[in-house]
C-alpha positions as CSV (number, residue, x, y, z in Angstrom):
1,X,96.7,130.8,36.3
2,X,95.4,134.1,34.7
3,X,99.1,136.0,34.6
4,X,100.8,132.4,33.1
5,X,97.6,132.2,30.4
6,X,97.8,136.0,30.0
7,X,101.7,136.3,29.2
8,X,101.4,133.1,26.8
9,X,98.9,134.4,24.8
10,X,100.1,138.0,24.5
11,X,102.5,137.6,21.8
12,X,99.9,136.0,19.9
13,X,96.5,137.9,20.3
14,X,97.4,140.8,17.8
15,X,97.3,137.2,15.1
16,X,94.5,136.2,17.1
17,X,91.9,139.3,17.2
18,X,91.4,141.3,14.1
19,X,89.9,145.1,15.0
20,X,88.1,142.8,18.1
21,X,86.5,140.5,15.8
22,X,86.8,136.7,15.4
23,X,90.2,134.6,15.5
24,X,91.5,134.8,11.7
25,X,93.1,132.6,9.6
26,X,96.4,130.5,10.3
27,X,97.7,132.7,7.4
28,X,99.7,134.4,10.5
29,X,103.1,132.2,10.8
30,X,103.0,133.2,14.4
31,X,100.0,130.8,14.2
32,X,101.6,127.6,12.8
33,X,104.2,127.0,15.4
34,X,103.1,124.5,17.9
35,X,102.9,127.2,21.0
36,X,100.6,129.7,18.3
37,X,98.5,126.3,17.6
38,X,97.6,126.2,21.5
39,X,97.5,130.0,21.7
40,X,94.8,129.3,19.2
41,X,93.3,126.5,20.8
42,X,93.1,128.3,23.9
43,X,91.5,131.8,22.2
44,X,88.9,130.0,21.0
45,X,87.9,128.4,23.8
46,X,87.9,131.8,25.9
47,X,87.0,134.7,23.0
48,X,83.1,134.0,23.6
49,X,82.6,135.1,27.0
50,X,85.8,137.6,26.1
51,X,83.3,139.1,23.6
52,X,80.1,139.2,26.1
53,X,82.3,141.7,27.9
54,X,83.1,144.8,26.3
55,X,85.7,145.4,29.3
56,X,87.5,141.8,28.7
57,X,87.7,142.7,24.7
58,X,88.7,146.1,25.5
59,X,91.5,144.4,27.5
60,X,92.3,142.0,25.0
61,X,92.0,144.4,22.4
62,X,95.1,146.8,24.1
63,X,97.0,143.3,24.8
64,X,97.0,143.0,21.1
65,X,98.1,146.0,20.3
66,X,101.0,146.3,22.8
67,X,102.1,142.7,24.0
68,X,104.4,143.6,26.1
69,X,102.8,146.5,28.3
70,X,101.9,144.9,31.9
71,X,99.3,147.6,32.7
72,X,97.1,146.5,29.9
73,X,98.1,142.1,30.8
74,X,97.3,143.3,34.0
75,X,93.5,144.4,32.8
76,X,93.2,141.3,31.2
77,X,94.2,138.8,33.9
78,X,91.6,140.9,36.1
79,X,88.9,140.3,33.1
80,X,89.9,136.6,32.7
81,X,89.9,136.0,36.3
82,X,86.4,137.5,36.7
83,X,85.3,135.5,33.8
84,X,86.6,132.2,35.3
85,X,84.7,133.0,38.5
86,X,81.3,133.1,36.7
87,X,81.7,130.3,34.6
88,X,83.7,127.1,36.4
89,X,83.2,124.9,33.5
90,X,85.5,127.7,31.2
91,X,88.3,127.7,33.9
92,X,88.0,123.4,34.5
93,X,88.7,123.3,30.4
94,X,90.8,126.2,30.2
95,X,92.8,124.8,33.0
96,X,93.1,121.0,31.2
97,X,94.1,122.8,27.5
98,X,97.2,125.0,29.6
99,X,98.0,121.3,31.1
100,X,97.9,120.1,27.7
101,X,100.1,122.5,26.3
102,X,102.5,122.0,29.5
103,X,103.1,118.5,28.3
104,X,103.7,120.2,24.7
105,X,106.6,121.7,25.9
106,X,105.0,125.3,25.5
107,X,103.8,126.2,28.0
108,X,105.1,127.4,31.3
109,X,104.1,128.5,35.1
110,X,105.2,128.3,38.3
111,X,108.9,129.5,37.3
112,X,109.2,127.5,34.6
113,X,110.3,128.4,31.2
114,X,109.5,127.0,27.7
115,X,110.9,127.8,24.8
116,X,109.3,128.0,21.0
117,X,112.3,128.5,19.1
118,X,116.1,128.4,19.2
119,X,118.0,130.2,22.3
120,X,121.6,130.5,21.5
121,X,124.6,132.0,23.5
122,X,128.2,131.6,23.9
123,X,129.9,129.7,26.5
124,X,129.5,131.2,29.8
125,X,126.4,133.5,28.8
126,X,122.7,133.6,28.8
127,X,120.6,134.4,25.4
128,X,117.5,136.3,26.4
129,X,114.8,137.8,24.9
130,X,113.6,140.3,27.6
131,X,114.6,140.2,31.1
132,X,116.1,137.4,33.5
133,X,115.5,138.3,37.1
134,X,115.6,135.6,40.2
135,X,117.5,132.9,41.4
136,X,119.4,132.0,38.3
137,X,121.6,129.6,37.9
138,X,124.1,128.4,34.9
139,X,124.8,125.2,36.2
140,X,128.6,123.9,36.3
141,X,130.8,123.6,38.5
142,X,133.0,126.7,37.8
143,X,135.6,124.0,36.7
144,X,134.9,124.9,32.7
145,X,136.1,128.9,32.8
């Protein structure tokens, strides 16, 4: 669970955490969209026992400042899964807001993939925003190239 919550919310905790400190305002357009509303939701719900640990908003902190770097989502997954450990209740509501958000239609685990936004791409191509690895499949039956 902690790599899926981690890779959601790391385009959306440099909105979220300001210098460490508390989640600031929707002002952040990032923040509007349905996914940065349960980014949000979610945030809130963790950031207090983030903040307790110095290491966990150390980890957050370098998340927000370079979303894409696996070393430091790595750090945090460790922190978040320590934290869900030591307080069962976090993880049981943590675990019902991802579900909720899976039913929104953005968020995604287990292989799956949800999309905020647009994905466009020609016939017989793939529109990406980073990398596409795995079994993938196009569909058709070769009968349309």
């Amino acid at each position: 669970m902690e790599v899926a919550l981690v890779a959601f919310l790391a385009p959306f905790l440099p909105h979220l955490l300001k210098a460490g400190e508390k989640v600031v305002d929707d002002a952040a357009g990032a923040l509007t969209t349905e996914a940065g509303k349960r980014a949000k939701e979610l945030w809130q719900k963790i950031f207090p026992k983030v903040e307790e640990r110095p290491s966990a908003l150390g980890a957050a902190t370098r998340v927000a400042a370079n979303p894409e770097d696996a070393r430091a989502q790595g750090a945090l997954e460790l922190e978040l899964e320590e934290l869900f450990k030591e307080d069962g209740a976090l993880k049981q509501e943590v675990e019902r807001l991802i579900e909720e958000a899976s039913r929104a239609g953005v968020f995604a685990s287990h292989g799956g993939v949800a999309v905020g936004g647009d994905v466009v791409a020609d016939r017989g191509s793939i529109g990406t925003i980073g990398t596409v690895g795995g079994n993938v499949n196009l569909g058709g039956s070769g009968d349309d190239q």
